[in-house]
C-alpha positions in Angstrom: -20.8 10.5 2.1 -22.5 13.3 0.7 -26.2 14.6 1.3 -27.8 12.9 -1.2 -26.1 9.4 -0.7 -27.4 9.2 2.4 -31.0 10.1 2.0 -31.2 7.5 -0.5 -29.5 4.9 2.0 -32.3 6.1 4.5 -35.1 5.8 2.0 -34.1 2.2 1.1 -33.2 1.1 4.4 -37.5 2.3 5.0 -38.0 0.8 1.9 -37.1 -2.1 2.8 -38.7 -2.3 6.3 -41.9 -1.6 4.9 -41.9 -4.5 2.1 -41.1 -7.0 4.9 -44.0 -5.0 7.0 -46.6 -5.5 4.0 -45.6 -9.1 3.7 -46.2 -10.1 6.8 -49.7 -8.2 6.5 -50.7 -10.5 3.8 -51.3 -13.6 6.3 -54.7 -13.1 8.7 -54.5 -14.7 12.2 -56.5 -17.6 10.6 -53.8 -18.4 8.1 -55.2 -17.5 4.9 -53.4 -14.6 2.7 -54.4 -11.3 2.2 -56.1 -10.7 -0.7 -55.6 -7.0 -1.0 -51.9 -6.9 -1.2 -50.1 -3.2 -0.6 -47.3 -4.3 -3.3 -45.9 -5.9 -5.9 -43.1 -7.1 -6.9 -41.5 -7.0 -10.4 -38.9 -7.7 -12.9 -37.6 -6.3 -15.6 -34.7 -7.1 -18.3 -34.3 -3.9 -20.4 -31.6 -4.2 -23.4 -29.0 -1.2 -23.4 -27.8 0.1 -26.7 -24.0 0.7 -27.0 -21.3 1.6 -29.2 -17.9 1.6 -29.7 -15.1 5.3 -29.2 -11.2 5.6 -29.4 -9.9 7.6 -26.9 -6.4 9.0 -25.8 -5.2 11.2 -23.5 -4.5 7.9 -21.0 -1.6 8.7 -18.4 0.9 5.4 -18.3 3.5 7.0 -16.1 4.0 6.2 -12.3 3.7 10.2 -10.9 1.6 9.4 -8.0 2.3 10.1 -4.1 -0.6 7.2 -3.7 1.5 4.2 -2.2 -1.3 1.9 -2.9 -0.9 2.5 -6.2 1.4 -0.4 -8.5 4.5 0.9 -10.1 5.2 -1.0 -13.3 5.3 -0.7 -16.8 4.9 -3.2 -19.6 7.1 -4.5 -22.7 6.7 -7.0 -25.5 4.5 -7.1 -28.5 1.9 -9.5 -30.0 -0.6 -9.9 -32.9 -4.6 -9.5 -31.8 -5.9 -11.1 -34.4 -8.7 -8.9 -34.3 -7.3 -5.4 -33.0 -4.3 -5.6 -35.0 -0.6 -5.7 -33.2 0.0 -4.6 -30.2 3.5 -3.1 -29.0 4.2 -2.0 -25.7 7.9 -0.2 -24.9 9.0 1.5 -21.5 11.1 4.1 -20.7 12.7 3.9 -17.0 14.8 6.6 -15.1 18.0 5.8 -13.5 19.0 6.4 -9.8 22.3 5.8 -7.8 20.9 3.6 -4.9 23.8 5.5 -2.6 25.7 9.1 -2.9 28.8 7.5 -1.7 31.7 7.4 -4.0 33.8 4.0 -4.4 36.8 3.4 -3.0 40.3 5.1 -4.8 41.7 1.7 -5.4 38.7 0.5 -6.8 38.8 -1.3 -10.2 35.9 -2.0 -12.7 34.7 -5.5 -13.5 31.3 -5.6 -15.2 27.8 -4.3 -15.0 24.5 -6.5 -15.6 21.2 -5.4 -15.4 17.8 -7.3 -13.7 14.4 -6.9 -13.9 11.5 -8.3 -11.7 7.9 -9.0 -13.8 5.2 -8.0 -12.1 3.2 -11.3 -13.2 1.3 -9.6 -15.6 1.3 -11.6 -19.2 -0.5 -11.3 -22.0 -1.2 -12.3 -25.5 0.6 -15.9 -25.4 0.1 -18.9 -23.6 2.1 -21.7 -22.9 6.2 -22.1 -22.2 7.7 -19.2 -24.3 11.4 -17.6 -25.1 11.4 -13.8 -24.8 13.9 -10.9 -25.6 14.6 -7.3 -25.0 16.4 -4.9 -25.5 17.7 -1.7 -23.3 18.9 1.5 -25.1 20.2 4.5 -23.6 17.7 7.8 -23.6 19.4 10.5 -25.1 16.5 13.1 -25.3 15.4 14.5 -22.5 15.8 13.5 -18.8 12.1 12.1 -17.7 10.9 15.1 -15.7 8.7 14.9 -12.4 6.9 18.4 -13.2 5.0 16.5 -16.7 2.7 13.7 -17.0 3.7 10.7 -19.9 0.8 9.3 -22.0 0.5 5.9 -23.8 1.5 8.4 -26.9 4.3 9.5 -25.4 7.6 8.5 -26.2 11.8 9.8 -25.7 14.4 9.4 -28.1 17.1 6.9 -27.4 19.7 5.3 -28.9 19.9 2.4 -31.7 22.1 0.8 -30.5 21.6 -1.7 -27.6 23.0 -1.6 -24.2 22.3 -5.3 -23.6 19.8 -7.7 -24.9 17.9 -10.1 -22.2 16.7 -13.2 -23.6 14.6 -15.4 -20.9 12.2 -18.2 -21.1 8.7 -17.9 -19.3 5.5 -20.0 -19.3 2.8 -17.6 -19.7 0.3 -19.6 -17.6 2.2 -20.5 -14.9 2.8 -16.1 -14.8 -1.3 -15.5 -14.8 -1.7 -18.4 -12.1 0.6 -16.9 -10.0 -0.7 -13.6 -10.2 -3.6 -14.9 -8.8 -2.2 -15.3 -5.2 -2.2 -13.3 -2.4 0.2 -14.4 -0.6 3.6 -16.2 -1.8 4.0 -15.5 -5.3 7.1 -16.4 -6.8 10.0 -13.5 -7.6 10.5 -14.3 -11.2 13.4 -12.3 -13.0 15.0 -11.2 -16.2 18.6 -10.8 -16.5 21.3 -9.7 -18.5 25.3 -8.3 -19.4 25.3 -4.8 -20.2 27.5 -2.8 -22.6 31.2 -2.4 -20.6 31.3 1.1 -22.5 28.2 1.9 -20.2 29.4 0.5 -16.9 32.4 2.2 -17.5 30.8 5.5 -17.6 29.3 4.5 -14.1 32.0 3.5 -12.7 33.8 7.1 -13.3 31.2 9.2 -11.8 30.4 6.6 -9.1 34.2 6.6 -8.0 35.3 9.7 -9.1 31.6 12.1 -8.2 33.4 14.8 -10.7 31.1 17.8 -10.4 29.0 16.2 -7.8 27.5 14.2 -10.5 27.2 10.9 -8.8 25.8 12.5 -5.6 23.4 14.9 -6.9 20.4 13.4 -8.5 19.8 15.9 -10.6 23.1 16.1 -11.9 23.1 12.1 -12.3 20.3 12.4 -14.3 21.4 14.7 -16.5 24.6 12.5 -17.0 22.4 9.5 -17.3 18.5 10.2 -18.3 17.8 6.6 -18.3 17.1 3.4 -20.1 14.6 2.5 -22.7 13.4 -1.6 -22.7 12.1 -2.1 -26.2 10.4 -5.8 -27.1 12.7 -8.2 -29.3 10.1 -10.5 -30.4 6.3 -11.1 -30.7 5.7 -13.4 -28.2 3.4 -11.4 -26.0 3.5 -8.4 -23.5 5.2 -8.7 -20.2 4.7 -6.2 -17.2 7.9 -5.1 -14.9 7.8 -3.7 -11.6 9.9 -0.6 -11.6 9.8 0.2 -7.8 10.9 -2.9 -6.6 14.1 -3.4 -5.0 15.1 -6.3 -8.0 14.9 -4.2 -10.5 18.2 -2.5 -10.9 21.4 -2.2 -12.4 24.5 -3.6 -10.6 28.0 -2.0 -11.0 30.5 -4.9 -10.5 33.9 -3.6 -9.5 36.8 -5.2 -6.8 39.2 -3.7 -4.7 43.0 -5.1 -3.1 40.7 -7.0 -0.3 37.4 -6.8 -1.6 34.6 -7.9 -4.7 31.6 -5.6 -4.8 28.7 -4.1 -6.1 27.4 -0.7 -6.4 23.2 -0.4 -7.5 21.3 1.7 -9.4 17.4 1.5 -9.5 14.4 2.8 -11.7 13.3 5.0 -9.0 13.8 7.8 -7.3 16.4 7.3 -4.2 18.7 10.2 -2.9 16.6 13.1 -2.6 13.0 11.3 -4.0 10.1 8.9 -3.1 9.8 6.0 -4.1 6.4 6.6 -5.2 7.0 9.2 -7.0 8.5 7.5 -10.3 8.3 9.5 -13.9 8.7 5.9 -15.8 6.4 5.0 -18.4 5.2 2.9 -21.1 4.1 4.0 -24.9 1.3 1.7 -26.7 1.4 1.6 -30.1 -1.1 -0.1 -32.2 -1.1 -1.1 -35.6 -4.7 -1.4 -35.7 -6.9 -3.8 -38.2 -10.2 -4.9 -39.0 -13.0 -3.2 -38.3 -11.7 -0.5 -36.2 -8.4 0.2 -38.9 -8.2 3.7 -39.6 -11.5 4.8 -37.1 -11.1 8.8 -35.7 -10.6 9.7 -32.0 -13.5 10.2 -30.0 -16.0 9.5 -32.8 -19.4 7.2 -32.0 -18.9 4.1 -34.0 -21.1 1.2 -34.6 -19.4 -2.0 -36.2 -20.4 -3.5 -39.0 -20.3 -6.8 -37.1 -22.4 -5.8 -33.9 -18.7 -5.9 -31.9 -18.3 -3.9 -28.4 -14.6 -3.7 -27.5 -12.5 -2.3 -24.5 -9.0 -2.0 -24.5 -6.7 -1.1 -22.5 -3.0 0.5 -23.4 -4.7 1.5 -26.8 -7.5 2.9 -25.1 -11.2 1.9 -26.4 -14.0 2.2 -24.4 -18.0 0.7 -24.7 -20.2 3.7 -24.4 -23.7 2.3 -23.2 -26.7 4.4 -23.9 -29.5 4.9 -21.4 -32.4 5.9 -23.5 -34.1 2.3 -22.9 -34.0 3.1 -19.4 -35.9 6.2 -19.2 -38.5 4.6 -21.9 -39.5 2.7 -18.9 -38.8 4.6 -16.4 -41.0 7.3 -17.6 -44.3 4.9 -17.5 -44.0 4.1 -14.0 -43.8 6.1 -10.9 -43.1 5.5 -7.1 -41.5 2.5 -7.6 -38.4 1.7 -5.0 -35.8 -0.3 -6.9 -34.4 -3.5 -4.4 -31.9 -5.0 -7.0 -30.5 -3.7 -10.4 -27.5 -5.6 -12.1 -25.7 -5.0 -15.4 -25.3 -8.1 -17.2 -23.1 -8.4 -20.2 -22.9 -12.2 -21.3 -21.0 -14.4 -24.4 -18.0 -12.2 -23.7 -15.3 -13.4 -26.3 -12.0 -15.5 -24.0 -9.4 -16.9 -26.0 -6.6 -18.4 -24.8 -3.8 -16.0 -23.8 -6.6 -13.3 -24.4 -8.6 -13.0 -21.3 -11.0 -10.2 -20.9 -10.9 -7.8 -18.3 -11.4 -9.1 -14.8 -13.3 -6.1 -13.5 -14.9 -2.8 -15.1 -16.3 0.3 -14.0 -19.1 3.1 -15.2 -18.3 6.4 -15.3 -19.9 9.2 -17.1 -19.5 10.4 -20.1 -21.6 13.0 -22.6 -22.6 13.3 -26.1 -19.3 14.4 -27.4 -17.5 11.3 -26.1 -15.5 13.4 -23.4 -16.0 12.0 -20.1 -17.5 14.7 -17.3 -15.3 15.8 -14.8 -15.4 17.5 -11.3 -13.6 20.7 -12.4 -16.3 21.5 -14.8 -19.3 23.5 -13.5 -21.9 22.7 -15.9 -20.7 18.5 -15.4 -20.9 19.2 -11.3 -24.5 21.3 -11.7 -25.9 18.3 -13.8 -24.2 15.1 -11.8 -23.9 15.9 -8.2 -27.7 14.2 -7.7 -26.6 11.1 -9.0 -25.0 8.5 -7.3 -21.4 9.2 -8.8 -17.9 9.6 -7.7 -16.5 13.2 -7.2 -12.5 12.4 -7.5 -11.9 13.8 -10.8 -14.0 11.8 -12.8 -17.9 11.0 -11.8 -18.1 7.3 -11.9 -20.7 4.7 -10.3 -20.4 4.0 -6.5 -20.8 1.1 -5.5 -23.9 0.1 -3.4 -21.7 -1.1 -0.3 -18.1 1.0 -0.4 -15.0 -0.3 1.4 -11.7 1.9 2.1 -10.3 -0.3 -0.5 -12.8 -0.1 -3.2 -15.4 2.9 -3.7 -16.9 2.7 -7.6 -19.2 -0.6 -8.5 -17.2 -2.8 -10.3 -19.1 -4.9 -13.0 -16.8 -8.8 -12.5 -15.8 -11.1 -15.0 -17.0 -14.7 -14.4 -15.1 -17.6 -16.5 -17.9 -20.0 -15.7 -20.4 -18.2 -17.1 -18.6 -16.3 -19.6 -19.9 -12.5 -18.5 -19.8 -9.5 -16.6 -22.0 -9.2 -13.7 -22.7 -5.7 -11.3 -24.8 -4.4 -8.8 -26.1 -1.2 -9.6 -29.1 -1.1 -7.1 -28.7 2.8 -5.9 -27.3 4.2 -8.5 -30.5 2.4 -10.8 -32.7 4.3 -8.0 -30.6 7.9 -8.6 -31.5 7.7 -12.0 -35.2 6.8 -11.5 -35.7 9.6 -8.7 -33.7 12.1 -10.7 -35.5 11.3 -14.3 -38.1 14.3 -13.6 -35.6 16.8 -12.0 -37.4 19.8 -10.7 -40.7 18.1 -11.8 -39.8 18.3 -15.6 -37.9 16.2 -18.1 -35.2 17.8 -18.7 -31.9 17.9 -21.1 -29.5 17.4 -17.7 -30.6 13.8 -17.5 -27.3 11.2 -17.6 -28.2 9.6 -20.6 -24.2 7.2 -21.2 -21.8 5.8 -19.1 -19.3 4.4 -20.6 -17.5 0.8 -19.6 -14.1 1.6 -18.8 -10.9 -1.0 -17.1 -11.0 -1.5 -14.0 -8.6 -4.2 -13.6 -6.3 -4.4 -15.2 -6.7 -0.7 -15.3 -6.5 1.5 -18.9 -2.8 2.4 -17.8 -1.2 -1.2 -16.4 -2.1 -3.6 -19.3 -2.8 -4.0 -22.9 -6.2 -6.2 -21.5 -9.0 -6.6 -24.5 -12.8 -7.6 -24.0 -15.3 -8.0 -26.9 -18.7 -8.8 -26.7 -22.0 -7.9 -29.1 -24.2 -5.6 -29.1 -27.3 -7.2 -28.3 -25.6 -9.0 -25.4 -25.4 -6.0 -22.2 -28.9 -5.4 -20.1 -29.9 -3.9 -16.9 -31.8 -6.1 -14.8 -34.0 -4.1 -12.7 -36.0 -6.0 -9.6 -38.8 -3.7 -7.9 -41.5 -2.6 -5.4 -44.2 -1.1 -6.2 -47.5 0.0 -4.5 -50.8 -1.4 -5.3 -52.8 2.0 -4.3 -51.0 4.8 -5.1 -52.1 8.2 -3.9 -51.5 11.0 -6.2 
């Protein structure tokens, strides 16, 4: 924790002890109250102006040592009615799941191919059929030393390896996705091209030019498979580091039928968490947002927020209305500040976001970032992340979760946050070096949370006039100048 978070921790913590003090000052030993109370208490709704940017530069690959990180990627397609289609393809790596070669009397049967979802669906509800297709990558090998965008993409070949078709209930994928603790292993499978398993079978039994036990080489040989949606039922995500997502190599020998596997990470020579695969978005996009530039300030004609992830949109809040009041009070100590964003839009198979985060971003509609002197100078008073990015900490941080999250409710039908210290940050900070100043945070913009910008396709919409901060606070009846 640095300096300045825990001087403000301190000065609410006193804060706080002496508002329960002053309260119990207010009652005489006779029972009657005090009449000259030492503070007040207030609240305050203040309406946050927004708008809407288009963003890029989103990483969808699986390059991270962080194990506590998910590894998937996502596949399928479906109309928004309002954002326009939506078409999500992945491209996988290939890996031999052992450097041993096959047997000499080995002979080739088959090869099939199966794929675990990761329970994410989206876009449909209800029992539906879905297909897909794998190709073979014939550009370049996917490389651990570049990162993969949701732009990105690989050229692969027209024609398919195998084509999966599958039924699914896209309801019964989001209920189970809500467990903890004994979901269901639900799995796509499929007969690949014999022309393919072929191939693998020669290297894998024969390891000509160390091509089956050297990864590198393999890859070369084989740089992978492509998983391309056959229909428009909706978008499906796939865990790539699991164990059931492979292709098997079907072959027997004089005593023997067996199997030889090959995953979508890395194995000989690799980490598992270390896994180059990706997805590429791409959106057809329509209504009001059809043919908008990248990081531009938009306001819709229809009053509209969005936030999407895959096709990255973001809400960029304003904080102007904060500082108006802000600047006509002084020595105030906030106790409770929330973010409320209510009549967010939820229609079926369309689910908003279940959690979102704040982090900073400036006039240009480029977030701040750590590496950046002029961003670290201007934020480091504030109570903001430093990994990276400066986003909002949250008032009580867990090893598992650091930034203030602002949660979906379905019963009430909005986002709700706490936002208590950082509120009190930008109250304490508003005259930096006694002066307003130009190095005030004036936007943060709403950004996924969960599902996160790079692991879904997830859309929320709300209006305009719909997002306030709800500010509770002390303040002392006598103040000395």
């Amino acid at each position: 924790m640095n300096l300045w978070a825990k001087r403000l921790r301190q000065l609410m913590l006193f804060a706080v002890a002496l508002f329960f003090f002053s309260c119990n000052e207010e009652d005489s030993i006779l029972g009657f109250r005090n009449p000259n109370k030492k503070f007040n208490v207030f609240q305050i709704d203040i309406p946050l102006t927004s708008s809407v940017v288009l963003i890029d530069s989103v990483i969808t690959d699986n390059i991270s040592t962080n194990t506590s990180l998910t590894h998937d990627v996502l596949v399928g397609s479906y109309n928004d009615p309002t954002l326009g289609l939506i078409k999500a393809e992945s491209f996988l790596p290939l890996s031999p799941g052992s450097s041993t070669q096959l047997a000499a009397s080995a002979v080739y049967d088959s090869v099939t191919v199966q794929l675990q979802l990761n329970l994410y669906a989206y876009g449909n509800s209800g029992p539906q059929q879905e297909k897909i297709t794998l190709h073979e990558i014939t550009g370049d090998s996917l490389s651990f030393y570049k990162r993969y965008y949701y732009n990105s993409s690989v050229a692969y070949n027209a024609s398919p390896l195998s084509e999966i078709s599958f039924n699914v209930h896209y309801d019964s994928l989001r209920k189970e996705a809500t467990k903890t603790t004994g979901r269901d292993t639900v799995l796509a499978k499929g007969r690949m091209d014999d022309n393919f398993g072929q191939r693998l079978f020669d290297i894998a039994k024969n390891n000509t030019d160390s091509k089956y036990s050297d990864l590198r080489k393999f890859r070369y040989e084989f740089k992978g498979l492509a998983l391309l949606p056959g229909s428009n039922n909706g978008v499906l995500g796939y865990s790539v580091n699991s164990a059931f997502s492979r292709v098997a190599l079907h072959y027997h020998t004089s005593t023997d039928t067996l199997t030889a596997f090959f995953y979508f990470f890395p194995t000989a020579g690799g980490t598992t968490s270390y896994n180059p695969a990706f997805t590429h978005v791409v959106t057809e996009r329509a209504g009001e947002l059809s043919g908008s530039p990248l990081y531009q300030t938009l306001e819709t004609q229809s009053g509209a927020r969005y936030i999407q992830s895959g096709s990255p949109v973001i809400t960029k809040v304003d904080l102007s209305n904060f500082y108006k009041f802000a600047d006509t009070v002084s020595n105030i100590i906030v106790n409770e500040s929330q973010l409320i964003i209510s009549g967010v839009e939820s229609p079926l198979g369309m689910s908003p976001h279940s959690a979102l985060l704040l982090r900073s971003i400036n006039e240009n509609n480029v977030f701040s970032n750590i590496k950046v002197q002029a961003d670290r100078d201007a934020l480091l008073r504030y109570y903001l992340t430093q990994d990276g990015y400066f986003d909002v900490f949250a008032d009580y941080r867990t090893s598992s979760q650091s930034v203030a999250t602002i949660n979906y409710s379905s019963e009430s039908n909005q986002f709700n946050g706490f936002l208590t210290l950082f509120t009190q940050s930008l109250f304490t900070n508003k005259n930096f070096n006694n002066q307003v100043n130009d190095t005030r945070l004036k936007y943060v913009a709403l950004y996924p949370y969960s599902p996160s910008m790079s692991r879904g396709i997830t859309r929320t919409i709300f209006n305009k006039d719909n997002i306030k901060l709800r500010i509770k606070y002390t303040r002392p009846t006598q103040i000395t100048p």
